[in-house]
BAKEZA-498625 format. One line per 8 residues: for each residue x, y, z of C-alpha. Coordinates in steps of 0.02 Angstrom, whole numbers, plus 32768, in hexadecimal, padded with zeros to 4 digits. Example, Ala and Ser with C-alpha at 12.3 -4.5 7.8 and 13.67 -1.06 7.14 Angstrom:
<recs>
8267,7F1F,8186; 82AC,7FCB,8165
</recs>
This chain:
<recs>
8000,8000,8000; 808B,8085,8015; 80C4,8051,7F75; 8020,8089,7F2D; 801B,811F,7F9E; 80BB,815D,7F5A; 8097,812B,7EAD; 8002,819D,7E92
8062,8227,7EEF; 80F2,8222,7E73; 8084,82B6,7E0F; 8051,8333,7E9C; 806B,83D8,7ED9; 80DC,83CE,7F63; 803D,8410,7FDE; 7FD2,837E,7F86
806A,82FF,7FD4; 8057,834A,806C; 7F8E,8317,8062; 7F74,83DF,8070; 7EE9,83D6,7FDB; 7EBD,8386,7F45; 7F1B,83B5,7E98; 7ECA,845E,7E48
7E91,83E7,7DA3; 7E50,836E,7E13; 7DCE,83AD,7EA0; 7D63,830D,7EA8; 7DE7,82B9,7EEF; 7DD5,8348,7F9D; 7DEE,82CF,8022; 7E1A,8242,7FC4
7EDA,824F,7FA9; 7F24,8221,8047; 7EC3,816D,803F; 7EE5,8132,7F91; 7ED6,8075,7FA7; 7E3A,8056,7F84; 7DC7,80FF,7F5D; 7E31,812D,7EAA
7E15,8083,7E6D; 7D55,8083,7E93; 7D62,8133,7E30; 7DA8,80EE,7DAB; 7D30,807C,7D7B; 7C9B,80DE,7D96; 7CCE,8183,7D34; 7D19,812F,7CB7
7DB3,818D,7CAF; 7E20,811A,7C78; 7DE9,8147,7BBF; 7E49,817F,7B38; 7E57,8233,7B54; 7EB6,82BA,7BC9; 7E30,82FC,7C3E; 7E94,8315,7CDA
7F29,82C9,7D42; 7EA0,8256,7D84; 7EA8,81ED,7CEF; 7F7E,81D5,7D05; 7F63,81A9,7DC2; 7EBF,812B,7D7E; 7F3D,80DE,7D06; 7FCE,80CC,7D70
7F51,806E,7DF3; 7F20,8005,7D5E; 7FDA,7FE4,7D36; 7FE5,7FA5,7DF0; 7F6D,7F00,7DD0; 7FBD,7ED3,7D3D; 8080,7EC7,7D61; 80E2,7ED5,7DE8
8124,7F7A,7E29; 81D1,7F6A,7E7F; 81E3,8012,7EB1; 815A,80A5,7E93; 81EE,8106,7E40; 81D1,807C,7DA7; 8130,80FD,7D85; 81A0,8174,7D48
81AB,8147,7C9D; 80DA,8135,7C89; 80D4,81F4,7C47; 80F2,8249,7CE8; 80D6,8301,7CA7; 800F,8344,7CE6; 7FCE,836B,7C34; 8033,82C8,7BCE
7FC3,8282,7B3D; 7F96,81C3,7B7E; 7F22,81B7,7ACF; 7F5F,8123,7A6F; 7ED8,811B,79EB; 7E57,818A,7986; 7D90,8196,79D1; 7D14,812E,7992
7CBC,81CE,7958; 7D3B,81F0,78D9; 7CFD,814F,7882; 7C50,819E,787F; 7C94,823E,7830; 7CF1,81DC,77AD; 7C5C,8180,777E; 7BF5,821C,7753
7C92,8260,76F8; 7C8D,81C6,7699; 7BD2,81C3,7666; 7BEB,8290,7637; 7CA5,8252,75B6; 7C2F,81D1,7584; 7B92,825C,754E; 7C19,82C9,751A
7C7C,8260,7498; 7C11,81CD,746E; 7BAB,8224,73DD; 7C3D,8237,7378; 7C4D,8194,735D; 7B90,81A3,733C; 7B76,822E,72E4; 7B4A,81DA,7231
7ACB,815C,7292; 7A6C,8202,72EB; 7A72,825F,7237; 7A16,81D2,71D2; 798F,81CA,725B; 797A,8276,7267; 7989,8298,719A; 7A1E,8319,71B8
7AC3,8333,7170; 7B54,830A,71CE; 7B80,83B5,71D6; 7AD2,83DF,7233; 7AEF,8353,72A4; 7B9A,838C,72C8; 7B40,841C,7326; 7B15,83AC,73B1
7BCD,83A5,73D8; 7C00,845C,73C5; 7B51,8488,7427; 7B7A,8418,74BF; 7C0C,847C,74CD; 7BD8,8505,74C2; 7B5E,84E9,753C; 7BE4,84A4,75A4
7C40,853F,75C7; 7BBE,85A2,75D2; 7B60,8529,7663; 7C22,8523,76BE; 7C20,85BB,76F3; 7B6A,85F3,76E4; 7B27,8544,7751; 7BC3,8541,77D0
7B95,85FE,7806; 7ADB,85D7,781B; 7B12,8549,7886; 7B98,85A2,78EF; 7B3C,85AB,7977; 7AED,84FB,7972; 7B3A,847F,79CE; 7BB8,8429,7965
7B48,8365,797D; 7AC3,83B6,7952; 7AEA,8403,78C1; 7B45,835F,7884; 7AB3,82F1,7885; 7A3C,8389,783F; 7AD5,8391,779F; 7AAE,82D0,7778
79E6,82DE,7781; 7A19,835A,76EE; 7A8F,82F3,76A6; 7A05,825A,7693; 7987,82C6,766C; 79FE,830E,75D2; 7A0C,8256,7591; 7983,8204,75A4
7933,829F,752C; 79BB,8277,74B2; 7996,81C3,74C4; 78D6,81E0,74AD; 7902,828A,7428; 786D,827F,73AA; 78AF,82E3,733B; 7964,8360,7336
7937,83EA,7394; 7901,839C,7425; 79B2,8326,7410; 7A02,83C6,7421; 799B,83ED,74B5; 79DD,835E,7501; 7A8F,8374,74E2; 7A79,8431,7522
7A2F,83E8,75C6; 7AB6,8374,75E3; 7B35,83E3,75BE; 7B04,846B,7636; 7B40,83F5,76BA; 7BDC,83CF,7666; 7C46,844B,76AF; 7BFE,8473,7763
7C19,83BB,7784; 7CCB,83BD,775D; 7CCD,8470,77B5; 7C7A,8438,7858; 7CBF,8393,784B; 7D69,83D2,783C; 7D63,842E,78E1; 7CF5,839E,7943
7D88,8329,78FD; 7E0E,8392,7940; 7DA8,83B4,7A00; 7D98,82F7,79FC; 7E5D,82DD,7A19; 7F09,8326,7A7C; 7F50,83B1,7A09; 7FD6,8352,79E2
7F59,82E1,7970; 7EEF,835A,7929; 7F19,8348,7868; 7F16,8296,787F; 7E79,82A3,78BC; 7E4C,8310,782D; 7E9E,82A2,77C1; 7E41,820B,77F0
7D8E,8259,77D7; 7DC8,827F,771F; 7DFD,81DD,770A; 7D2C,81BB,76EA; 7D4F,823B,765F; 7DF7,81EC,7607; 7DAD,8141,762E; 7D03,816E,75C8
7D8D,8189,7527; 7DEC,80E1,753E; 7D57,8079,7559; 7CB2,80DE,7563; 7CB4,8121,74B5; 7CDD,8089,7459; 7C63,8018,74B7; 7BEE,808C,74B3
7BEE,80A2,73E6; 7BF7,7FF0,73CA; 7B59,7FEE,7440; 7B09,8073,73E7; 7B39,8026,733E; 7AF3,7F67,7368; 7A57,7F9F,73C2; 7A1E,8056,7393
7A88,8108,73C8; 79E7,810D,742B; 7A27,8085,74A9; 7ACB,80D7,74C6; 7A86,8168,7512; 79FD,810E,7575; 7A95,80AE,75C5; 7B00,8137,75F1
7A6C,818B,7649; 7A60,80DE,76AC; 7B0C,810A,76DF; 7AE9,81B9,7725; 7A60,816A,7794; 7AFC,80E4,77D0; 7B4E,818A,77EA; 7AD8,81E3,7840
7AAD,816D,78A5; 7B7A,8158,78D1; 7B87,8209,78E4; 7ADF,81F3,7974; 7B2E,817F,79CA; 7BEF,8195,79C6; 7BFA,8256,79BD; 7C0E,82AF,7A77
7B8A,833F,7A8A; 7BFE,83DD,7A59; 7B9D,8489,7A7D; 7BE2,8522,7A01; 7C5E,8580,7A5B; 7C0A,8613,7AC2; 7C9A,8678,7AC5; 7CB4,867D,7A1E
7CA5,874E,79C0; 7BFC,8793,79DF; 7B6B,8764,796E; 7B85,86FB,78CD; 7BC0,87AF,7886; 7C50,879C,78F2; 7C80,8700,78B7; 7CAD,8749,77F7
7D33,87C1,7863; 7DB9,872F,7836; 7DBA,8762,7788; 7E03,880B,77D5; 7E9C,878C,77EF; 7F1C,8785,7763; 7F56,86E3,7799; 7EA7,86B2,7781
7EB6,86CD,76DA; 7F44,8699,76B1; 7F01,85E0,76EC; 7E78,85FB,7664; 7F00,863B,75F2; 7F84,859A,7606; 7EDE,8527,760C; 7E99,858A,7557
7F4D,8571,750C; 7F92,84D2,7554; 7F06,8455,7551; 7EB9,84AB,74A9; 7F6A,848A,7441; 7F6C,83CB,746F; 7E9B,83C4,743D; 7EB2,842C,73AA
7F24,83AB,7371; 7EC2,8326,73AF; 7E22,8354,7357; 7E70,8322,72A1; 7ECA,829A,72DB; 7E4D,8214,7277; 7EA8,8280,71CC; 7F46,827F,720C
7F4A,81CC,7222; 7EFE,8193,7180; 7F3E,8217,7113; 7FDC,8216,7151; 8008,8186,71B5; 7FBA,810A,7140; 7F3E,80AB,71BE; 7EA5,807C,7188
7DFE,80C5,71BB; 7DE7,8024,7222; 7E88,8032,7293; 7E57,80E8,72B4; 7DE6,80BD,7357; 7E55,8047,7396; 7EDC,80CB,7376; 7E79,8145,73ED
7E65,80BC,7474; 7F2C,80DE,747E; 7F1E,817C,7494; 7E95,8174,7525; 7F18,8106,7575; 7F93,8185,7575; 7EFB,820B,75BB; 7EF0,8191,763C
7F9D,816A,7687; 7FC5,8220,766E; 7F34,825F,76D5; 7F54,81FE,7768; 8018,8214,7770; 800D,82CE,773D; 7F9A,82D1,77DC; 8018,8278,7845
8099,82F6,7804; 804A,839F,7813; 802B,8369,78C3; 80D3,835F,78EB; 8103,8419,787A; 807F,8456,781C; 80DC,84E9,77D5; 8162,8470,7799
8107,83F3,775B; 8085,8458,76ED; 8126,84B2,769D; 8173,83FB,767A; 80D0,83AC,762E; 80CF,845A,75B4; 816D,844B,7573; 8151,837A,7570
80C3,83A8,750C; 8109,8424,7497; 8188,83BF,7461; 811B,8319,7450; 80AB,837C,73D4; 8128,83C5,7377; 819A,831B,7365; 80E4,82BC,7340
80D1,8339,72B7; 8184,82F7,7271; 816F,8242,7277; 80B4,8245,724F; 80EC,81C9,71B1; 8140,8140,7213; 809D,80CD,7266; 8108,808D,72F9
8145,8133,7337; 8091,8182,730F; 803E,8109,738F; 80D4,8122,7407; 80AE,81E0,73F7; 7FED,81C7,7407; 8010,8179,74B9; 808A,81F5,74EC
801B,8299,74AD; 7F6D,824F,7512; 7FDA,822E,759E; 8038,82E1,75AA; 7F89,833B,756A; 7F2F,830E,75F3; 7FB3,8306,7684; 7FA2,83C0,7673
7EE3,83AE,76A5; 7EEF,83A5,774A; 7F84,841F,7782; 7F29,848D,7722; 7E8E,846F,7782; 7EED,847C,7820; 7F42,8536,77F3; 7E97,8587,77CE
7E5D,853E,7869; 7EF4,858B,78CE; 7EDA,8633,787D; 7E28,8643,7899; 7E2D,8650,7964; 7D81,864A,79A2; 7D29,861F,78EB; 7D8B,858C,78E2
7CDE,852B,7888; 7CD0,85E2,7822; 7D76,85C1,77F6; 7D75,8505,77BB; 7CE1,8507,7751; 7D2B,85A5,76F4; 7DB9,8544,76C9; 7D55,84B0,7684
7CF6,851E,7613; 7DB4,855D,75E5; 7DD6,84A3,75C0; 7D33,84BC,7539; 7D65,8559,74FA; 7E23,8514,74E7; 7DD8,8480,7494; 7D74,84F9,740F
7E0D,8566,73F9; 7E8A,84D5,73DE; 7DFC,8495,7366; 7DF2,851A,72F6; 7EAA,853E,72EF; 7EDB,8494,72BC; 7E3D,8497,722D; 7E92,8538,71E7
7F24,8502,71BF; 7EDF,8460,7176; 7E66,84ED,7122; 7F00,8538,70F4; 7F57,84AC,708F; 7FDC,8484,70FE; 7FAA,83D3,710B; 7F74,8363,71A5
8009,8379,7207; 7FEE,8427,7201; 7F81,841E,72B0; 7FFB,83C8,7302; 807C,844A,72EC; 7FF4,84CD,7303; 7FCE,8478,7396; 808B,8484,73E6
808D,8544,73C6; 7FE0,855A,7427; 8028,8500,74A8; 80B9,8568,74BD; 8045,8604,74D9; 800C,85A4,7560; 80C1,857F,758E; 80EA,861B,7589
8051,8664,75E3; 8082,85EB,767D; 8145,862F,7683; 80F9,86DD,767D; 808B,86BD,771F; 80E2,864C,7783; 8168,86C1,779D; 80FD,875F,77B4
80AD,876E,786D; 8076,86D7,78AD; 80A6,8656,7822; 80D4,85B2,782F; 8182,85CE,77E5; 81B6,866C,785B; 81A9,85F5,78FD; 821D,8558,7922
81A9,84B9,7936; 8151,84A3,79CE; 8137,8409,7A2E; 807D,83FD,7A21; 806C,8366,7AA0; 8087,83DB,7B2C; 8013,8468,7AE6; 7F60,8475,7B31
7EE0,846D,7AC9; 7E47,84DF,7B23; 7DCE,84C5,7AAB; 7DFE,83FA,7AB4; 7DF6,83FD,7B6D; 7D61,8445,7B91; 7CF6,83B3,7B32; 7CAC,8326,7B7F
7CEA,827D,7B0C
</recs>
């Protein structure tokens, strides 16, 4: 027993020792420190605090009491090396609600880039051109940035669950009136619906992902609610045009609104109660002050550039590879499935990295990226170095996603969900921009490397935008990096997982 005494005193205030009073981030335990043997333990197992997050020191002393039933302890001095600092991460692995989070994100990739693959299925039922039904692309994105910024304000002051689960009662509702459309206009109505959600999901979500987790795991966490997104490309969209193909573009859409309800219902269950931050600048009004913030913009800026030169090049890829690589139509979806493997690995360790330096590893993954699109652009003739450069420009395109997401957030104080969902409809506008850049030089005659290239030189604005900011006041690459594990996260400790 004085092993155990000493054991749990290894972490307290010198008066706490002395059994003067309990530790400041600990009052329930009043009265209760000088008799440790058997009180702590029956708190343990009632509160629960043995979870995976950092409430207080009462979760250390819970675990070292744990650590006494399962080995022996020759000397309470052996406790030293079980994270002896008060505020020490003990998380090991990600909250269930992130899985939730990622399901929704995979259900809104799958609404999102599922009806290209569709698109001459939809314009035969309809009796529009392809061009016409191309309009239910560009208007979903459209629709997307506007309802990013538009939606997340409205819901600012709705707490964050809340306005989760109301975002996927949209998001079925969008689909199943695409899936039931009797006619184009009301498929478009559909689409618009859907898409409204699009980027407050990925706004809140962004910000209920990072409050979820220490901040030394918050762009993983980010990171691993994309993954929905980058998983919808690798496996979503080609399952879900086969599906469309075999049994009716009708079916694909009823299915992916089966998999917002699974989502919902996830997000119901698994998702802590988060109210909107009351402290945050007065009245919605007060949120738009971030855009006073140059830094601000500059995240919207290297999010416009950076992302939009790697989609730009990515949205005449199916050209590039048959006109100039010499695949066949065929290999061309298969091709892409490469590329959403490279999204994929590159989202989750360009999470794990901007976690560790953000301002570091955003600049690497630009310049990565740069030269990847303008080496692709080179070799764009040789198959077996084209599908080597597929992998590697998914994989450094979206590793930028989200350190990206994480620097708006930083930048955006108190509208920190203000802040995210602005940057996702950046991601659309980047998208657009990137789009029609790479379709004027093709427009132009310089061929179907031509967006790659273009691509690389968009980029660099973005590259450039980043050096420009991250050494002006507060940027990234003024400061030396800073050891986020011991950094307090206020907004992360104040919620109830």
């Amino acid at each position: 027993m004085l092993a155990l005494q000493a054991a749990f005193e290894l972490d307290l205030d010198e008066s706490v020792q002395s059994s003067e009073r309990a530790p400041t981030l600990g009052p329930d335990l009043h009265r209760v420190v000088p008799d440790t043997h058997v009180i702590l333990l029956v708190l343990d197992v009632s509160q629960g605090y043995t979870t995976c997050a950092d409430k207080t020191r009462v979760q250390l002393y819970s675990l070292r009491l744990q650590l006494l039933h399962t080995r022996p302890i020759a000397h309470a001095r052996d406790f030293a090396t079980a994270e002896s600092a008060p505020h020490r991460k003990v998380c090991t692995t990600m909250p269930l609600a992130l899985l939730a989070l990622a399901i929704g994100g995979f259900g809104i990739g799958l609404t999102e880039f599922v009806i290209m693959g569709l698109l001459p299925e939809v314009a035969a039922d309809f009796a529009v051109s392809e061009t016409v039904a191309g309009y239910l692309i560009s208007g979903y994105a459209l629709a997307v940035a506007i309802g990013a910024i538009a939606i997340t304000v409205a819901l600012s002051r709705v707490n964050r669950k809340t306005a989760l689960i109301g975002l996927m009662v949209l998001f079925i509702i969008g689909n199943g009136l695409s899936a039931l459309a009797p006619s184009y206009e009301m498929m478009m109505v559909g689409r618009i619906v859907a898409a409204l959600c699009h980027g407050a999901f990925f706004g809140i979500g962004a910000v209920v992902a990072a409050s979820l987790v220490p901040a030394n795991r918050q762009a993983a966490a980010i990171s691993m609610m994309f993954a929905g997104l980058t998983t919808a490309n690798v496996l979503g969209v080609p399952l879900g045009t086969f599906l469309g193909q075999a049994a009716g573009w009708r079916s694909t859409f009823w299915t992916i609104a089966v998999i917002g309800i699974i989502a919902l219902i996830g997000i119901a269950v698994l998702v802590p109660s988060i109210p909107a931050r009351s402290d945050a600048a007065s009245g919605i009004l007060g949120e738009f002050r971030i855009f006073a913030s140059g830094q601000v913009w500059a995240s919207i800026l290297i999010t416009i550039l950076g992302y939009g030169g790697m989609f730009g090049a990515f949205s005449y890829m199916a050209f590039t590879l048959t006109g100039v690589t010499g695949f066949s139509s065929a290999a061309v979806p298969w091709l892409l499935v490469l590329f959403g493997v490279g999204l994929f690995i590159g989202n989750i360790l360009g999470g794990r990295a901007a976690d560790k330096n953000l301002g570091a590893t955003l600049l690497t993954l630009l310049i990565g990226l740069v030269v990847i699109l303008a080496v692709f652009s080179l070799i764009a003739e040789n198959k077996v170095a084209t599908i080597i450069a597929l992998v590697f420009m998914g994989g450094f395109g979206f590793a930028t996603v989200p350190a990206m997401q994480m620097r708006i957030m930083r930048h955006s104080g108190d509208a920190q969900t203000l802040g995210s969902g602005a940057n996702i409809a950046a991601f659309n506008v980047g998208n657009a921009f990137g789009a029609w850049v790479g379709g004027l030089t093709i427009a132009s005659g310089l061929g179907y490397t031509s967006p790659l290239w273009a691509g690389a030189l968009v980029t660099v604005g973005g590259l450039i935008t980043l050096l420009i900011a991250g050494r002006a006041r507060g940027g990234e690459l003024r400061q030396k990096a800073v050891n986020t594990e011991a950094t307090a996260d206020p907004e992360w400790e104040s919620q109830s997982v």
